[in-house]
TORPALUM-888881 format. One record per atom (N, C-alpha, C, O): x, y, z; residue in one letter. Coordinates in steps of 0.02 Angstrom, whole numbers, padded with zeros to 5 digits, always signed. Layout:
XYZa ...
This chain:
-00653+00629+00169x -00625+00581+00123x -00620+00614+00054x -00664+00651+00032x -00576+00602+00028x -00542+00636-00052x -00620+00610-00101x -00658+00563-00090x -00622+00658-00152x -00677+00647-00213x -00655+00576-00243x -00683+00522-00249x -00583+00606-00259x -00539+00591-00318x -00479+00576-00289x -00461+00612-00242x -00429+00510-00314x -00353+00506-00295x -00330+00456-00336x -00365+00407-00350x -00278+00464-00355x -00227+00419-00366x -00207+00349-00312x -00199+00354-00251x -00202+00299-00345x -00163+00262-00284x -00125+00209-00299x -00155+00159-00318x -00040+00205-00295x +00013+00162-00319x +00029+00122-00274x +00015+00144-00218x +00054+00068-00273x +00100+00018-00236x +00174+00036-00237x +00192+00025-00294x +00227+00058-00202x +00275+00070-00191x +00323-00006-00267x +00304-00054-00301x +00381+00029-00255x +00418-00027-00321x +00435-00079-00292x +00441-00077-00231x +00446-00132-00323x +00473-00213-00304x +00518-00179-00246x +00539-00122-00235x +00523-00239-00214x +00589-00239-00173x +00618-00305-00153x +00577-00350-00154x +00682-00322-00133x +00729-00359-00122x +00683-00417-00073x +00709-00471-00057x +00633-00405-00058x +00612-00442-00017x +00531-00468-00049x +00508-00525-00045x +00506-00423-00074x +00464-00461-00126x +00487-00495-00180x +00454-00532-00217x +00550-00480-00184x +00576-00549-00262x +00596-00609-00219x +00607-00664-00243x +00601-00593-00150x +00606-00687-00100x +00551-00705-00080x +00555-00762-00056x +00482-00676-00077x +00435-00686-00057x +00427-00687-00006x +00376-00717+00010x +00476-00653+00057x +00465-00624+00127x +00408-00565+00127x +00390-00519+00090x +00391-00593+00189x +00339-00557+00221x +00384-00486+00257x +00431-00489+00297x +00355-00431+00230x +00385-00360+00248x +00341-00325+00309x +00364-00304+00362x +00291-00323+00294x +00255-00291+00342x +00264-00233+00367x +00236-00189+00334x +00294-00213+00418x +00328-00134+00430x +00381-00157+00438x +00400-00130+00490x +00424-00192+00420x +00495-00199+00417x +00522-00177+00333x +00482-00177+00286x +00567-00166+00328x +00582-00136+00260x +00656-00192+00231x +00698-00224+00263x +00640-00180+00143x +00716-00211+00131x +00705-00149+00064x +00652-00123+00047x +00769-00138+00038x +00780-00080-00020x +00734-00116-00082x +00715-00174-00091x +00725-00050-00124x +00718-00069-00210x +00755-00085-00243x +00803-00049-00256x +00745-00160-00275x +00749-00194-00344x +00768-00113-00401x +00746-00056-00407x +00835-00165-00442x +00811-00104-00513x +00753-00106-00534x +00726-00055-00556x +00728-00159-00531x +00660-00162-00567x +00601-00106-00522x +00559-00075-00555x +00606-00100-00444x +00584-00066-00428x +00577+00021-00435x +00535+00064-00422x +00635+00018-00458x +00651+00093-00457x +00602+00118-00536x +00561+00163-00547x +00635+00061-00580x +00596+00049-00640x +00511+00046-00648x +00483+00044-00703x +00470+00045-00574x +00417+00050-00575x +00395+00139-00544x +00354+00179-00565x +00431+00141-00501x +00419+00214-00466x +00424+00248-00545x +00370+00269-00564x +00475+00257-00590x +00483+00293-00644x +00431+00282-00683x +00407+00327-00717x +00398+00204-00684x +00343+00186-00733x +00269+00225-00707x +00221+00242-00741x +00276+00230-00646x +00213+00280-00607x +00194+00338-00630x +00137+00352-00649x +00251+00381-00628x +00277+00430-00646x +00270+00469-00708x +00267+00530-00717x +00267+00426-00742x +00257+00409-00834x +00162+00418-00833x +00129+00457-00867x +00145+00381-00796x +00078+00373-00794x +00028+00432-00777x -00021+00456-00806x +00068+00445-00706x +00029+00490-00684x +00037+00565-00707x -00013+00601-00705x +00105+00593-00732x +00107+00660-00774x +00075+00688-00789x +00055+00656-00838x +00042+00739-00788x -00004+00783-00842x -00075+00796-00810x -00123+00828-00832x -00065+00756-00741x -00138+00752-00716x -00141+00795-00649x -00182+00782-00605x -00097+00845-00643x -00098+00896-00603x -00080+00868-00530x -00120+00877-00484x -00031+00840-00521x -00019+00790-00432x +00040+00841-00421x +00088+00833-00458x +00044+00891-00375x +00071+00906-00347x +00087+00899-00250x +00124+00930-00212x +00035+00837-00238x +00053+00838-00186x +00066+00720-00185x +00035+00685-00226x +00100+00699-00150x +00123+00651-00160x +00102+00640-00077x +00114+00682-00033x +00071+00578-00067x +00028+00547+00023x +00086+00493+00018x +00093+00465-00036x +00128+00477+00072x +00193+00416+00081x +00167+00378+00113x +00136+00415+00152x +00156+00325+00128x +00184+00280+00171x +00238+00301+00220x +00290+00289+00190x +00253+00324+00275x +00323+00310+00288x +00388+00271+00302x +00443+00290+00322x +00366+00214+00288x +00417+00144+00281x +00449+00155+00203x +00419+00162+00150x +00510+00155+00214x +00572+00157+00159x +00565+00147+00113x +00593+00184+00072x +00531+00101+00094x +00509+00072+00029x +00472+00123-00022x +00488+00139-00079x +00428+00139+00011x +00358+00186-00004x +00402+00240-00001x +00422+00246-00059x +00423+00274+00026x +00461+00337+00018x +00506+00348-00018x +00523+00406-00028x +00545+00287-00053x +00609+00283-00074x +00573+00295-00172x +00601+00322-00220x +00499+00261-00169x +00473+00259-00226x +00440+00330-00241x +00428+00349-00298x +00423+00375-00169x +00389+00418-00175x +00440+00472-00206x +00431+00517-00248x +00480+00459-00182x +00541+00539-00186x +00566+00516-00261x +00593+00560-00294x +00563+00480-00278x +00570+00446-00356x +00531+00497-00399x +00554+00546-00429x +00462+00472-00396x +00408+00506-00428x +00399+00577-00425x +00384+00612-00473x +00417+00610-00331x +00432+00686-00347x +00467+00709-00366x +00460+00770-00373x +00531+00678-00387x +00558+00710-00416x +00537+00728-00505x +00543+00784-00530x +00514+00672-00540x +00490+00674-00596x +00450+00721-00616x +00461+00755-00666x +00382+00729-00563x +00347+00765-00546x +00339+00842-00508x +00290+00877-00500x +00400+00849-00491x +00418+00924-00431x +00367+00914-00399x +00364+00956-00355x +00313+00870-00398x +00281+00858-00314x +00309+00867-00244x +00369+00858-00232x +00254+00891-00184x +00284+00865-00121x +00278+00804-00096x +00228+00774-00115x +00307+00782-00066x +00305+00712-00013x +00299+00705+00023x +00352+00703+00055x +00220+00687+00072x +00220+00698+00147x +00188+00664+00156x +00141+00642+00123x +00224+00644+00243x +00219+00553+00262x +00152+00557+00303x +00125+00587+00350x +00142+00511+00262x +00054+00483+00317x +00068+00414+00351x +00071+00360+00321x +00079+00427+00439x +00078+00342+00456x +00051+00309+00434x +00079+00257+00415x -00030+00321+00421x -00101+00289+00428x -00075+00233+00343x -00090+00174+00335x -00044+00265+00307x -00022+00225+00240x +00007+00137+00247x -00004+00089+00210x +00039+00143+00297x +00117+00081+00321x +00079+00038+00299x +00021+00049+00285x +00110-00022+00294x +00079-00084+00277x +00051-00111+00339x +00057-00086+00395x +00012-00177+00322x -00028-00189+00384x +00033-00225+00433x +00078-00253+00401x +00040-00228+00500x +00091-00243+00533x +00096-00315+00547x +00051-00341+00580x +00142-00348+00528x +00175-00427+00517x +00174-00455+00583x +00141-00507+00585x +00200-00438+00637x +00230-00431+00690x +00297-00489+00688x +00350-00488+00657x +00262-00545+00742x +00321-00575+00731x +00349-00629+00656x +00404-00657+00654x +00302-00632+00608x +00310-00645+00546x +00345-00607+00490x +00358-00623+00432x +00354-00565+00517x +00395-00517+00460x +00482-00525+00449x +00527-00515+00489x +00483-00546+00387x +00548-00559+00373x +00552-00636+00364x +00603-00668+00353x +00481-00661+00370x +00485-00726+00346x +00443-00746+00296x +00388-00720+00284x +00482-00815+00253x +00431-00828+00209x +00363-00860+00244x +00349-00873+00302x +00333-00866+00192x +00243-00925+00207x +00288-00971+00229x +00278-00979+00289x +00358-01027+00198x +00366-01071+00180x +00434-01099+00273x +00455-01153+00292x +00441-01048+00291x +00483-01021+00351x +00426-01035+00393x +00431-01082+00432x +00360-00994+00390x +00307-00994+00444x +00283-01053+00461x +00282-01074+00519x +00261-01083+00408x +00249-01149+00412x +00281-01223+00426x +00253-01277+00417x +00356-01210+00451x +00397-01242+00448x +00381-01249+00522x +00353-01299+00543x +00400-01192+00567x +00392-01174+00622x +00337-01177+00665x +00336-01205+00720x +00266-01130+00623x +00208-01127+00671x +00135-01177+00616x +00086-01153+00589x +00154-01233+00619x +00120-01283+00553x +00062-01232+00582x +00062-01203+00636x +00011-01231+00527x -00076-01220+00528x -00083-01151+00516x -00135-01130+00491x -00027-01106+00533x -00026-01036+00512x -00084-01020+00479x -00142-01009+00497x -00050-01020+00417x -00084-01007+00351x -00144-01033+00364x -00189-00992+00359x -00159-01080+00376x -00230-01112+00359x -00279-01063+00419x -00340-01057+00409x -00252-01037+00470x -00278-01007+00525x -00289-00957+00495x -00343-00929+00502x -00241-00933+00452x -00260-00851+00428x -00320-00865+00383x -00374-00836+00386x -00301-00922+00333x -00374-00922+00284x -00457-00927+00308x -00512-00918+00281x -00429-00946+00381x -00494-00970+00379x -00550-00894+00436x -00603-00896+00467x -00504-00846+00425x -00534-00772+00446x -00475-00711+00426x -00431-00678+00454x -00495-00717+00385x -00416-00681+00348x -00434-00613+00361x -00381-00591+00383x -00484-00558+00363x -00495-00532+00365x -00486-00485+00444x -00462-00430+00457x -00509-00522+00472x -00514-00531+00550x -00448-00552+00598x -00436-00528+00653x -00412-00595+00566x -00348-00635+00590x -00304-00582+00610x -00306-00534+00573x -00262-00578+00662x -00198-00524+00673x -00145-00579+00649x -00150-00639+00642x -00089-00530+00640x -00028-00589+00613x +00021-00572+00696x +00049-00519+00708x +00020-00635+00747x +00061-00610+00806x +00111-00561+00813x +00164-00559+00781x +00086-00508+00872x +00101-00472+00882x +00107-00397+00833x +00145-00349+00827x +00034-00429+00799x +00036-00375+00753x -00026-00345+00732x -00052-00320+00782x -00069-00334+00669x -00116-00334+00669x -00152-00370+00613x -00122-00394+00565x -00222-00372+00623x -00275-00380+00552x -00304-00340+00495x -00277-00285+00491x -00343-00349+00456x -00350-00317+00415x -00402-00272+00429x -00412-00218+00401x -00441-00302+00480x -00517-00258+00537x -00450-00206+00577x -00459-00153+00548x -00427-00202+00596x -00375-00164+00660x -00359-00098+00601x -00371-00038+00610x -00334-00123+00551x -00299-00066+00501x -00345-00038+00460x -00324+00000+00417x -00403-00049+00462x -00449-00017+00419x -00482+00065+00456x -00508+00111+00424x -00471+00063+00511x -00483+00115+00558x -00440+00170+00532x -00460+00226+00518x -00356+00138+00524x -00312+00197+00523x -00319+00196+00429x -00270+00229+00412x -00337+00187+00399x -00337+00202+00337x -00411+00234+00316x -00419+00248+00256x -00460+00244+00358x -00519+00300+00374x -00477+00366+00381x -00490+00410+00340x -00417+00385+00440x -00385+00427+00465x -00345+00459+00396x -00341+00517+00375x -00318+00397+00371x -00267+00420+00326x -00293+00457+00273x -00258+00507+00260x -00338+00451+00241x -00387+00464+00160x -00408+00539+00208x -00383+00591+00188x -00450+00541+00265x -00440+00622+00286x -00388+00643+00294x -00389+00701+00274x -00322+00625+00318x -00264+00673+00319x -00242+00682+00245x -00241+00741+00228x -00228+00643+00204x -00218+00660+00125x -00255+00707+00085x -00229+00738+00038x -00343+00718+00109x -00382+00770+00090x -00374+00842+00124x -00401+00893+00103x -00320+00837+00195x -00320+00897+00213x -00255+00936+00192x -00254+00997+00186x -00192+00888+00182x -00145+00913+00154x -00129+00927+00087x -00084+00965+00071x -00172+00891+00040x -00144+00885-00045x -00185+00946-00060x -00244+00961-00048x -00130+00980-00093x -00143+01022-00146x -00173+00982-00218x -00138+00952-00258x -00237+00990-00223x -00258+00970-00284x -00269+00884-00262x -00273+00870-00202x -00273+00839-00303x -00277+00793-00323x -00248+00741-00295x -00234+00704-00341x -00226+00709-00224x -00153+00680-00215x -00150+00599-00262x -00191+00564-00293x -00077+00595-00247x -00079+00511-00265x -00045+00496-00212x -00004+00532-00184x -00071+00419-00192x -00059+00396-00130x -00011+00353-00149x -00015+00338-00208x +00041+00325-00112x +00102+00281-00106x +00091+00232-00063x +00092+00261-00009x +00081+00175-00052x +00066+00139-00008x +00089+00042-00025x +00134+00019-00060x +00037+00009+00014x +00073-00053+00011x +00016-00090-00022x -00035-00058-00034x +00024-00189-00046x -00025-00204-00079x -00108-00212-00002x -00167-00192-00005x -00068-00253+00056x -00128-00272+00083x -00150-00195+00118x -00211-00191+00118x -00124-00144+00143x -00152-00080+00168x -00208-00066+00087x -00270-00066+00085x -00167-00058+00036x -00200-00023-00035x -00263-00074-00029x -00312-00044-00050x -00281-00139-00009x -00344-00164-00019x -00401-00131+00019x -00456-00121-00008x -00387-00116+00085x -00425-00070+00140x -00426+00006+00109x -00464+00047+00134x -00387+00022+00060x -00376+00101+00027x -00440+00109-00011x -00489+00145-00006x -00420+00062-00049x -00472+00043-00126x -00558+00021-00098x -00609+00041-00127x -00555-00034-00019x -00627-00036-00012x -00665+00012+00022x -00726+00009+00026x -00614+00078+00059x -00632+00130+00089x -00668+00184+00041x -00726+00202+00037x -00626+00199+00014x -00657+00235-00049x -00719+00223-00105x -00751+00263-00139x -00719+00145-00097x -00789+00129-00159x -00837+00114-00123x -00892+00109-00151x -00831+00103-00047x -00879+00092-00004x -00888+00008-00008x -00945-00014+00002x -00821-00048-00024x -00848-00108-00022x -00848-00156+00035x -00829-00140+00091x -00868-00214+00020x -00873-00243+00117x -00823-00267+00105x -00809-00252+00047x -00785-00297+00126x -00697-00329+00169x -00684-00383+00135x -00625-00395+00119x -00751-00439+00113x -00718-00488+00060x -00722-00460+00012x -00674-00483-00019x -00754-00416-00028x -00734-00390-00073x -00689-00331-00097x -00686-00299-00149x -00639-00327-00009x -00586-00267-00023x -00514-00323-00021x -00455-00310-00035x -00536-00371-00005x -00496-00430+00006x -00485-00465-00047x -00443-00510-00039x -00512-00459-00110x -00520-00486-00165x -00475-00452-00215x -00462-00489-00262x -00448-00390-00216x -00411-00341-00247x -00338-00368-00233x -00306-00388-00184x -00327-00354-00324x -00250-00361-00309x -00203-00292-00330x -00231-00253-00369x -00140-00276-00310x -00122-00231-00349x -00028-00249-00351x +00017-00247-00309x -00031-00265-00422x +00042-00278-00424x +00090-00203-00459x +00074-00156-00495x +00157-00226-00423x +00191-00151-00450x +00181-00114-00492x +00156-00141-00541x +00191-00045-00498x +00196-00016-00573x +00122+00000-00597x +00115+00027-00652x +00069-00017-00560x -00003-00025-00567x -00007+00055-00539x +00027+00072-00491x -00047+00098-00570x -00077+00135-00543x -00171+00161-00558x -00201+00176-00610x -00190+00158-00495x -00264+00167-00496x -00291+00227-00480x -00261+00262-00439x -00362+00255-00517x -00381+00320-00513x -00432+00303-00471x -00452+00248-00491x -00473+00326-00411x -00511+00310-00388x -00549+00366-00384x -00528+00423-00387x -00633+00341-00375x -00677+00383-00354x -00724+00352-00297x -00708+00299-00270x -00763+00375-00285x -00820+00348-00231x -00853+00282-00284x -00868+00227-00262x -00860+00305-00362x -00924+00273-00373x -00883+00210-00422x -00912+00160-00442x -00816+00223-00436x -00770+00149-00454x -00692+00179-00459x -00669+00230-00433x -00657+00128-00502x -00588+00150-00507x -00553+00118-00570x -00571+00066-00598x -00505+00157-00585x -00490+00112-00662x -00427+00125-00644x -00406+00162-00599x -00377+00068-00712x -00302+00055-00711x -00295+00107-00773x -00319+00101-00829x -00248+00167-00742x -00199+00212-00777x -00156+00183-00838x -00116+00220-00867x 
């Protein structure tokens, strides 16, 4: 597992300004998104990142190749990054779900942690592959990496690394344009 890393949320997208559920399904970047990959970018400069960890879902990559370019970083895709998987909820709102499968939501609250989203997974299922991922990013980055990723994967990112338990990785928020420095022993906003 890395000492030290960077770790961003990919930029708005067309589907977070409707409040659809993306999951591993993808929709493009918002100007405003693109406007955050550049705002990353801005941030992270000067701090020696020559190697850039993706997500490989469109979104995350579309923000990553943004930033390397700013940066002449490389860009290389880590599955273990993707967002946690929607299954058959993806592409819908809360407000869609609940129309359809009443109690949803209240099912997820009431083991959110634990809950799979049908035919998909939980936040216990994806915490495994984001153990995998933080070693593949320590074996490929030259130097320092910064990670590209999503908000609910980045909560399992952030409690892997500080060593916290699940409601309190569950408790983290990270909105666009945010970028975090992490260590084992805390993490601060760039």
């Amino acid at each position: 597992m890395p000492h030290r890393l960077f770790l961003a949320r990919h930029g708005q997208t067309a589907w977070n300004r409707e409040g659809r559920l993306q999951g591993q399904l993808d929709s493009p970047l918002t100007s405003d998104g693109v406007a955050h990959a550049q705002e990353i970018a801005r941030r992270v400069r000067g701090r020696g990142i020559r190697t850039i960890c993706s997500s490989p879902l469109g979104r995350a990559v579309r923000t990553a190749e943004i930033i390397a370019e700013i940066l002449e970083a490389e860009v290389v895709l880590v599955p273990g990054l993707a967002e946690i998987h929607h299954g058959t909820l993806a592409g819908r709102t809360w407000a869609e779900i609940e129309a359809e499968l009443p109690g949803t939501r209240a099912e997820r609250a009431d083991n959110r942690y634990g809950w799979a989203f049908p035919g998909g997974e939980s936040y216990a299922q994806a915490r495994g592959r984001v153990r995998q991922a933080l070693e593949h990013c320590t074996e490929v980055a030259d130097g320092v990496p910064l990670l590209i990723s999503h908000e609910m994967i980045g909560r399992m990112l952030r409690g892997e690394m500080r060593g916290l338990s699940p409601h309190a990785s569950l408790d983290l928020r990270h909105p666009h344009g945010v970028v975090f420095e992490l260590t084992h022993e805390a993490e601060r906003v760039l």
